[in-house]
C-alpha positions in Angstrom: 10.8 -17.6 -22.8 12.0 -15.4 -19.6 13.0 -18.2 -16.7 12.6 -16.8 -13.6 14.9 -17.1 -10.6 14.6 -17.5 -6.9 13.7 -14.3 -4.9 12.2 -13.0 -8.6 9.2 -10.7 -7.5 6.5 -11.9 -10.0 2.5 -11.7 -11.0 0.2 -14.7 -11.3 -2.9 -13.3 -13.0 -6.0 -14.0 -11.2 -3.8 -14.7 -7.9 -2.0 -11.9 -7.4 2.1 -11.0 -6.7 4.5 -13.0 -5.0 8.2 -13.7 -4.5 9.6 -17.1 -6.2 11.0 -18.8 -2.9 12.2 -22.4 -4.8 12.7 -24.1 -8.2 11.5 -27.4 -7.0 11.5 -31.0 -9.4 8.2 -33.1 -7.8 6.4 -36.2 -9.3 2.8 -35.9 -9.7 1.0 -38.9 -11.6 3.9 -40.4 -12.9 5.5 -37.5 -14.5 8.4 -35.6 -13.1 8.1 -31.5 -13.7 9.7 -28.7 -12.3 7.7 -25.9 -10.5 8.6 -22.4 -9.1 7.6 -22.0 -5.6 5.8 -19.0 -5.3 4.8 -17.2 -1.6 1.9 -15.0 -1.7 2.5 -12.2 0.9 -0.8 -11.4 1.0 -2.9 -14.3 2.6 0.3 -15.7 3.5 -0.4 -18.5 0.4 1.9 -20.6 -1.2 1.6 -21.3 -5.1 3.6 -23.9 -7.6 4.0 -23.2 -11.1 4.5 -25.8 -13.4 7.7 -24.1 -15.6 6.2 -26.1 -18.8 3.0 -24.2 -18.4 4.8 -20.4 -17.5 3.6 -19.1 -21.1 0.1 -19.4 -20.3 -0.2 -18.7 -17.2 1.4 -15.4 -18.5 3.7 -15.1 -15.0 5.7 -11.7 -15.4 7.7 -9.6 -12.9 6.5 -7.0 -11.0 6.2 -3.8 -12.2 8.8 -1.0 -11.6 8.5 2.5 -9.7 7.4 3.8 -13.1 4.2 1.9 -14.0 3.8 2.2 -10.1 3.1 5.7 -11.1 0.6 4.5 -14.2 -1.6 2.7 -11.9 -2.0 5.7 -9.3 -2.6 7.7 -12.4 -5.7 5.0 -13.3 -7.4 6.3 -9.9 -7.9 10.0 -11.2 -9.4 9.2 -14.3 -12.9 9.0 -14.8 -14.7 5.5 -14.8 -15.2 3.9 -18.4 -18.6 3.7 -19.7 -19.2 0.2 -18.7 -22.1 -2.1 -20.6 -25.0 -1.4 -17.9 -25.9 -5.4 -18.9 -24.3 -6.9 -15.7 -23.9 -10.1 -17.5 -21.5 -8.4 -19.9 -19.8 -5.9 -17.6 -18.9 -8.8 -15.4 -17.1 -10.8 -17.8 -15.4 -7.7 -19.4 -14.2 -7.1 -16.0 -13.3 -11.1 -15.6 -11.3 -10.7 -19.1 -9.3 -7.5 -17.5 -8.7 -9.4 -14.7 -7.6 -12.7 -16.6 -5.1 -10.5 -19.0 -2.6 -9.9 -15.5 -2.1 -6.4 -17.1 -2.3 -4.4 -13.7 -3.3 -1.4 -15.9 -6.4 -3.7 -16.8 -7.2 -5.0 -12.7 -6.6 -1.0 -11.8 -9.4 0.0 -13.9 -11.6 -2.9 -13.0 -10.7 -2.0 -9.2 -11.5 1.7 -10.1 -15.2 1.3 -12.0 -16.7 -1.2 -9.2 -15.5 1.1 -6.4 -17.1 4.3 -8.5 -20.0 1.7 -9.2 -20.3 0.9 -5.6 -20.6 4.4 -4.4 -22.7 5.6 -6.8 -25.2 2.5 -7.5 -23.9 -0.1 -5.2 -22.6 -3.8 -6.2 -24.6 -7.1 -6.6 -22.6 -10.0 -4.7 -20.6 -10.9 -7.7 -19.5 -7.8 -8.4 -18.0 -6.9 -4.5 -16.3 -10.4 -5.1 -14.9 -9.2 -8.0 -13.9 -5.8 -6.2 -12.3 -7.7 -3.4 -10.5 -10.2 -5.7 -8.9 -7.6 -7.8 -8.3 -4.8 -4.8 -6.4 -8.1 -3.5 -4.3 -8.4 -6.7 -3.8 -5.0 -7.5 -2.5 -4.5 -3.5 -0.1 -7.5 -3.8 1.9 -6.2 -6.5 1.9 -2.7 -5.4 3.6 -3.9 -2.0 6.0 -6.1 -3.6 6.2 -3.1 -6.1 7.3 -0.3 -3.7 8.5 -2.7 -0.5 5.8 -1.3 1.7 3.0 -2.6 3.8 -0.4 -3.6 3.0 -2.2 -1.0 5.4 -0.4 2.1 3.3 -1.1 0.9 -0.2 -4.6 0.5 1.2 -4.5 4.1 2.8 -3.5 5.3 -0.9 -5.6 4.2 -2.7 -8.7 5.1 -0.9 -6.8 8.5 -0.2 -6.7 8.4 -3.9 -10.3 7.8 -4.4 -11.2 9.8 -1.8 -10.1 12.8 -3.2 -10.9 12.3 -6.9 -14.5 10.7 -6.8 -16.7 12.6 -4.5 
């Protein structure tokens, strides 16, 4: 199992990238665990970890300049033919989402923003939108050292240009 160390730049799924800041040893109820110490730079949040529990959380690293690349790639391609049962669209996108594979949260980001300009969203579905733009945005930032406001301008650049 991959330990992590401080200043590691790593992904929590369904919460998004941030920077391991401490490897700290705390009781709760009696039992004495380590966590990682992990600051959200979006939302300015502060997450621990349980170490014990790392494997199924599935924390990872950030991705590198590369896969950077991937996900941009994600935002020229066509939307998938999603099940037009909203029931089961939503919890494919949930699953996507779960996995942490920002491949997976890319095309989820992708098909609700096509969805929303085509057909427009239901309230779950923009909450979905917003939840995964946020954790898509957090690990490109940590990803490429840049602010919020121009992976934001990218991507909409992005989707601007291929989707109209």
């Amino acid at each position: 199992m991959k330990m992590f160390n401080v200043g590691d730049k790593v992904v929590y799924p369904m919460h998004g990238a941030g920077v391991i800041e401490a490897i700290e040893e705390k009781e709760i109820l009696g039992a004495r665990k380590k966590y990682y110490v992990m600051s959200m730079p979006i939302g300015d949040m502060k997450v621990m970890i349980p170490l014990d529990n790392i494997r199924n959380v599935g924390l990872r690293q950030v991705i590198d300049q590369e896969d950077v690349q991937k996900v941009l790639q994600i935002f020229q391609e066509d939307c998938d033919k999603a099940p037009s049962n909203w029931n089961r669209r939503y919890r494919n996108n949930l699953e996507k989402i779960k996995s942490g594979n920002i491949f997976k949260v890319a095309e989820v980001v992708r098909n609700l923003m096509i969805r929303e300009k085509e057909k427009g969203l239901s309230t779950g579905e923009r909450k979905m939108l917003e939840n995964a733009r946020q954790i898509l945005i957090s690990e490109l930032v940590l990803a490429q050292g840049v602010e919020e406001t121009e992976i934001v301008n990218t991507l909409e650049s992005f989707f601007d240009k291929h989707h109209d």
